[in-house]
C-alpha positions, 0 to 999 in steps of 0.5 A, a space after each residue: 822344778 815346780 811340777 811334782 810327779 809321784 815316784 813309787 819305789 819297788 823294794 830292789 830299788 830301795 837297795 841301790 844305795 847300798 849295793 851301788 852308792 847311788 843317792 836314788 833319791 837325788 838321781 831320780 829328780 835330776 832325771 825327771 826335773 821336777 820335785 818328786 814325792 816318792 811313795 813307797 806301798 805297805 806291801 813294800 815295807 814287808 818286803 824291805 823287812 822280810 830281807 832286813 830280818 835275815 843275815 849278810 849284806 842284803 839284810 844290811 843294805 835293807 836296814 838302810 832302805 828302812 831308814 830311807 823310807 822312813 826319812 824321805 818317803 810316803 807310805 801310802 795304804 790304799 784300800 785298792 791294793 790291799 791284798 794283792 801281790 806286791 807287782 799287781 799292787 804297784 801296777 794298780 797303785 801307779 794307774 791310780 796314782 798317774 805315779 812312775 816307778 822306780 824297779 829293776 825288776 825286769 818282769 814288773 816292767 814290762 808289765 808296766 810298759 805294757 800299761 803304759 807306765 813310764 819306769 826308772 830303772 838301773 842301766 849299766 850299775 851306774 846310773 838312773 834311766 827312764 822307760 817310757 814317756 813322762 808329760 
């Protein structure tokens, strides 16, 4: 595992830990084989608080993503994403970036696809997969 690749986590993803007790970051460099730095944007963090300040187990499970971000990645601010909604900013950023990312979110994917940006998904609720090519 010597190459790095950049990892950018959408805000559903930081929640699989707690909702399915997947390790994210674990799976994700099992899959890819390389060391990874995961990169998380502001627009992200705002979100991953907006549902940490509301009630029941998803405000839970993002309590718990706050603290994963916090521990294990990069909040990176780009002046080139800054104001734009959170899908357009993580397209934006992982064409900036030659990054993957890491959504379930199934509209962003395609989006993504569609730019050709590989993707790291939830398949089944009980492991990590990979859409598109990764050199």
């Amino acid at each position: 595992m010597d190459v790095s690749i950049k990892v950018i986590l959408d805000s559903n993803f930081l929640l699989l830990p707690f909702q399915f007790g997947i390790d994210i970051f674990e799976c994700v460099k099992d899959l890819l084989c390389r060391n990874v730095e995961f990169i998380v944007l502001p627009q992200i963090v705002e979100e991953v608080k907006r549902i940490a300040d509301g009630v029941g187990d998803n405000s839970r499970g993002a309590r718990l993503a706050l603290k994963l971000i916090e521990e294990k990645c990069t909040i990176l601010d780009l002046d080139e994403v800054r104001g734009l909604n959170t899908d357009e900013s993580i397209l934006r950023a992982a064409v900036n970036l030659d990054a993957v990312v890491a959504t379930n979110d199934r509209t962003l994917r395609r989006k993504l696809r569609s730019k050709g940006i590989p993707t790291i998904f939830l398949r089944e609720r009980s492991h990590l997969d990979i859409d598109g090519y990764i050199p």
